[in-house]
N, C-alpha and C positions, 0 to 999 in steps of 0.2 A: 850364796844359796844355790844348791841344784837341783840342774833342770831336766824332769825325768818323762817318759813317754807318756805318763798318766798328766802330767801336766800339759803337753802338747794336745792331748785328746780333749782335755777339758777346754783350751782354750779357741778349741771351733766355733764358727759361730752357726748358732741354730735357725735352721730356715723351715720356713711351717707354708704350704702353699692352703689355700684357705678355697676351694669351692663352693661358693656359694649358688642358692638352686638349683633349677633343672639343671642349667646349659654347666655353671660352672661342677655340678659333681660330675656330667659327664666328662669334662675335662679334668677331673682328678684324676677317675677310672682310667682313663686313656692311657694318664701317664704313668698307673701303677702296671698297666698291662707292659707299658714298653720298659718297667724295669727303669724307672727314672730314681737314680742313687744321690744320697745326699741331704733330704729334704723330707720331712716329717707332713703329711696329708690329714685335709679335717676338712668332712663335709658338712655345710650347715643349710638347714633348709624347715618350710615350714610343713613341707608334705613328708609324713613321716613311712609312707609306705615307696616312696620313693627313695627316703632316707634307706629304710632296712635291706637295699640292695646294693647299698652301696660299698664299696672296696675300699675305704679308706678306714683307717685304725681309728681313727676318734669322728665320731659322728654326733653331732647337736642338734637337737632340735628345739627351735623357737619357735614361740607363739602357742605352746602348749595350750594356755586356758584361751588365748585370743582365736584362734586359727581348728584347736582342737585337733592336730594333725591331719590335718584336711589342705592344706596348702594354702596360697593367697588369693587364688581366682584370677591371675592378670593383675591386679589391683596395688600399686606400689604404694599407697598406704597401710596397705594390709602387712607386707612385708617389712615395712619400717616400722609397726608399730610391735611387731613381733621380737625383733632385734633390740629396740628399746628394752621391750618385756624383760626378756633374758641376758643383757649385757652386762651381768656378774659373770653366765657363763663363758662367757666370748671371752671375758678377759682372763679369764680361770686359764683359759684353754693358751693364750698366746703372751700370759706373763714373762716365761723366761725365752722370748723367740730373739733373735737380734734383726730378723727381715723377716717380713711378711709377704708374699704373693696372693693378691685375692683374682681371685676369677670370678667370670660370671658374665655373662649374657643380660645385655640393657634392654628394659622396653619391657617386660612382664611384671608382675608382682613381687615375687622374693629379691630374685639379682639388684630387680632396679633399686627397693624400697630402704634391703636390706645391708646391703653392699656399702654404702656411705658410713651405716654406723658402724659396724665393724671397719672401717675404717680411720674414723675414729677414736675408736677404743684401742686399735694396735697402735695409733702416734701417739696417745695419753700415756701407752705402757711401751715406750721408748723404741718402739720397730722401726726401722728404714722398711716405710709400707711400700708395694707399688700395687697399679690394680693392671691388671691385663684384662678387657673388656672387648664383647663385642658389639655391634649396633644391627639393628634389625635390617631385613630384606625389603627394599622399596612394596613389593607385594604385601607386605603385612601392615601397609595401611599408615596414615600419620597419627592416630592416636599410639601406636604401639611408637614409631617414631621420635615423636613427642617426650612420653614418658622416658625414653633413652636418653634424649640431648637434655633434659629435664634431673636426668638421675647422674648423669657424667661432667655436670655443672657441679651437683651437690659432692660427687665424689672428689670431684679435682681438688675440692677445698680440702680433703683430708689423706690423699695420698702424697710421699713425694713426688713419685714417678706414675702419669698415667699412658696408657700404652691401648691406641683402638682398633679393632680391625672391625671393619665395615663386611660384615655377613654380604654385602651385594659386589664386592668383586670378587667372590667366587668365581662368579660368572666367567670370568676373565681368564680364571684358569683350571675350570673344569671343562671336560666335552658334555656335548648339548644330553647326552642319554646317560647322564652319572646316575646312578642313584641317588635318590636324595640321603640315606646314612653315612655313603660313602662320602658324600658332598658333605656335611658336619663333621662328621671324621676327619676330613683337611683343615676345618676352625679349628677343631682340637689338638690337632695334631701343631699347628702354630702357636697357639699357646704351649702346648707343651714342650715345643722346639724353645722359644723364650726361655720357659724354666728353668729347663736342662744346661742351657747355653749360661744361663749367669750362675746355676750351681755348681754346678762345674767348674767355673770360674775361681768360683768362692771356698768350696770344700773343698777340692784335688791339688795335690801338689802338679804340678805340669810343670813341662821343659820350661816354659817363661812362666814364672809365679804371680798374680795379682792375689793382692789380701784384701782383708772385707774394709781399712779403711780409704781402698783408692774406691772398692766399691760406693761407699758413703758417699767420697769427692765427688763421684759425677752424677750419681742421683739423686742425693738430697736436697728437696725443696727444688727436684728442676722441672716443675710443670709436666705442659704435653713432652709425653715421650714418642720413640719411631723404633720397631723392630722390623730388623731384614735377616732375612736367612738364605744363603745359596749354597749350593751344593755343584763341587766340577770335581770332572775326573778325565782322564788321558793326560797328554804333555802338556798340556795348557789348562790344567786345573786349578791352579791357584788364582790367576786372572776371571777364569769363566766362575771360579765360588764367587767370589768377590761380585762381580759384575752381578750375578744373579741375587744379590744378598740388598745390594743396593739398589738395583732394579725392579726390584718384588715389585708385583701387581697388586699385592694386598697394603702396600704404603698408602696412605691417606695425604703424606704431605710430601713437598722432595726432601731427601736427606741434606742436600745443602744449606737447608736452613742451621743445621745443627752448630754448637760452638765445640759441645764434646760429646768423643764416643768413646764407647769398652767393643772391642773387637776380641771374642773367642775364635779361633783357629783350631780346629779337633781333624787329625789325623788319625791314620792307621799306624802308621811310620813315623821314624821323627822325619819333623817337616825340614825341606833344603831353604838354608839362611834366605837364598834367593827368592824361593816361595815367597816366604812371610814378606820381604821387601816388596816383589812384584802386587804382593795383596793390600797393604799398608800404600801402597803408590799410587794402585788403583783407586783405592778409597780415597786418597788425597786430590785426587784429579776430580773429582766427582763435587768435591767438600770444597769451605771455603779454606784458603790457603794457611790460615792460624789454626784450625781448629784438633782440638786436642784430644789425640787418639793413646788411648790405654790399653793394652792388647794380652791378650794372652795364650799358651800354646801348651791345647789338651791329647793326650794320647787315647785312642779309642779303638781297640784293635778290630771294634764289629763293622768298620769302616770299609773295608779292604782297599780298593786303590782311590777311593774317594776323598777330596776333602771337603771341609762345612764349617761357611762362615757365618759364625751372628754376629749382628753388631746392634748393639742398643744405643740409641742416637740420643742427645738431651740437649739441655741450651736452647730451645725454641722459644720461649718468652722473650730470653735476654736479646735473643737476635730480633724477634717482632717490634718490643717495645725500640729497640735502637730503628728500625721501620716505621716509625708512628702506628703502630698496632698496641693498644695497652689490652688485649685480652685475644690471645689465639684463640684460646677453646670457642671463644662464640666465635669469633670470623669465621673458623673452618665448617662451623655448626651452619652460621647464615646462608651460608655459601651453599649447603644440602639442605637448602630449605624445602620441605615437602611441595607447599606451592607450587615452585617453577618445577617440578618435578613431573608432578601431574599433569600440568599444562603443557609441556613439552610429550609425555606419553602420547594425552589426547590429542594434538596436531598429530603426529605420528600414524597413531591409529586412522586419522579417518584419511592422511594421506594413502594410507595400506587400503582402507577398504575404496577407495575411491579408484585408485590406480586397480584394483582387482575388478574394478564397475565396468572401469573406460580403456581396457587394454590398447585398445588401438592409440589412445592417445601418448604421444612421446613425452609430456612433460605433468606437471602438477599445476600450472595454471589454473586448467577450468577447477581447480579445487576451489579458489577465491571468487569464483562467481555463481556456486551452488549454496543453496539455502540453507543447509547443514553448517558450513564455514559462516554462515551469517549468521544462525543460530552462535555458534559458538564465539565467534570476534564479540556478538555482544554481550555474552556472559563473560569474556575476557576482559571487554571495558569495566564490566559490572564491578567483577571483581578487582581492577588495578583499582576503582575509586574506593571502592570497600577498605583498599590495604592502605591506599593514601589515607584515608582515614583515620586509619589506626596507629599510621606511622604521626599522623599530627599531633592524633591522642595523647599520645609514648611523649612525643618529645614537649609538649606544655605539662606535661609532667615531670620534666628533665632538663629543662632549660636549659643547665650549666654543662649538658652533656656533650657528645662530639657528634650530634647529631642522627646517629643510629638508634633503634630502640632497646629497649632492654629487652633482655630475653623475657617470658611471662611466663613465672614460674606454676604450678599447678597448687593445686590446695593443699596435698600430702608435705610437702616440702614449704609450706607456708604457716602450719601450725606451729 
């Protein structure tokens, strides 16, 4: 039988990045501004006048009779009941896709509510899903919090690959006077580095080839995911991408936890063998000494003497549960428990206005023997008995469990 270019072109595989809501159609936009190739765009959402500005070729809207194109209010039932509504259309739209990307920002109404079922509905209709997610700003409060680690519990059950960037280390790498668009601009611009980084991978022939089923190998069914992106340039660019890729600020866990990764390398130039060694090495010294790197090498001539490494990391369950950890997502969730979050602000604060009271004084002592700290040590007891409490609760209700609680899921994800 022969094998002709129409046959090659057909047997691409189709990749559909899925924005869902506010935060996720602004990161479609983004990536349609930056000319991201490869990859078919569809925004979905319950606000329809927010819809009709949007830049993507295939726009949906859900929750028509529910919502009335008025949006969700904040409210993730609102958004998941909309998605239910219309989930003939969703699946109309990603019948012949072979990978899904869903975006979207956790903690509102649409992203959070709706985000899981279309999720869903792309691994019913055979997708290698992944979600790229973010998580709200300590400032926007534990109910918006809440709803996030609430909705990326529900989603983790139905993507392969979940991938999160935590909106609050920004902080870490913007200056104090950014604006705040250009501060969202950097989330999006990280998701759409992601995108680009595994489409590239997937659709481009490159000097080193990877096809869509090593892609399969390393992220199906592999839980929490970890993306890093670095960018070097001068005589030591391949080391300083690297370092920067795996050192990102916006990482939530270490990369060494990983068992395997897909390493794109996108140059201007073809890349020097030594490079890609020197980069591959770097990454190995960082990782644990088995772990299995798939890599690939993109030509990008908008580069100029730059190079830019993603690497999408997986294997984090398999390495926890070999930890005694049977469930990363909550550990890592427990661990940014709003709670101590707050509680640690508010010492903070009255150390700030206390020290701004008593300048002369050298240390923070007299802070433990003013009335304010005893105000507060006793609403700190108040509430450790409060959460013992709850943690008793949790577990005679659990008995057989490992002693933690469960997470406590909200009513929208309970019907």
């Amino acid at each position: 039988m022969l094998f002709g270019d129409e046959d090659t072109l057909s047997l691409k595989p189709i990749i559909k990045v899925i924005g869902v809501g506010g935060a996720g159609g602004n990161a479609v936009d983004r990536m349609i501004d930056y000319d991201v190739r490869g990859v078919e765009f569809v925004a979905v959402n319950t606000d329809a006048q927010d819809l009709k500005t949007s830049k993507a070729d295939t726009r949906v809207i859900i929750g028509r009779n529910s919502t009335r194109g008025l949006g969700a209010g904040a409210k993730p039932e609102v958004g998941r009941n909309a998605a239910l509504e219309d989930e003939d259309s969703i699946r109309e739209v990603v019948k012949d896709a072979n990978m899904v990307f869903i975006a979207c920002g956790m903690g509102g109404g649409t992203g959070t509510g709706a985000a899981p079922v279309i999720a869903r509905v792309c691994k019913e209709s055979g997708c290698l899903t992944v979600g790229i997610v973010t998580k709200p700003f300590f400032f926007e409060g534990p109910e918006r919090m809440n709803n996030a680690v609430a909705g990326l519990e529900e989603l983790k059950k139905f993507v392969d690959a979940l991938i999160v960037i935590p909106n609050q280390r920004l902080f870490s790498i913007i200056d104090p006077g950014t604006p705040m668009l250009q501060a969202f601009r950097e989330v999006d611009d990280i998701l759409r580095q992601g995108v680009q980084g595994i489409s590239e991978i997937v659709k481009f022939q490159g000097l080193i080839n990877i096809d869509f089923a090593d892609i399969k190998t390393v992220m199906k069914d592999s839980g929490a995911a970890l993306m890093g992106i670095g960018v070097g340039s001068g005589p030591n660019r391949a080391v300083e991408a690297a370092r920067n890729a795996i050192h990102s600020n916006l990482l939530e866990v270490s990369i060494d936890g990983a068992t395997t990764a897909i390493v794109n390398i996108a140059s201007a130039e073809q890349i020097a063998l030594t490079e890609t060694e020197a980069i591959l090495s770097e990454i190995r010294n960082n990782c644990d000494k088995n772990l299995n790197v798939i890599y690939g090498a993109y030509i990008n001539n908008d580069l100029g003497e730059e190079i830019v490494v993603t690497i999408i990391a997986t294997g984090y369950e398999l390495k926890a549960k070999e930890n005694g950890i049977e469930n990363l997502a909550s550990e890592i969730f427990q661990n940014m428990s709003d709670e101590n979050i707050d509680f640690r602000r508010s010492i903070q604060d009255e150390i700030d206005e206390n020290n701004a009271d008593a300048e002369e004084e050298d240390s923070i002592d007299h802070l433990f023997k003013n009335k304010r700290y005893e105000r507060m040590e006793k609403k700190r007891v108040k509430e450790e008995a409060k959460a013992q409490k709850k943690k008793e609760k949790e577990e005679k209700k659990n008995p057989s469990g490992s002693g933690k609680p469960k997470i406590s899921l909200p009513d929208w994800l309970t019907k």
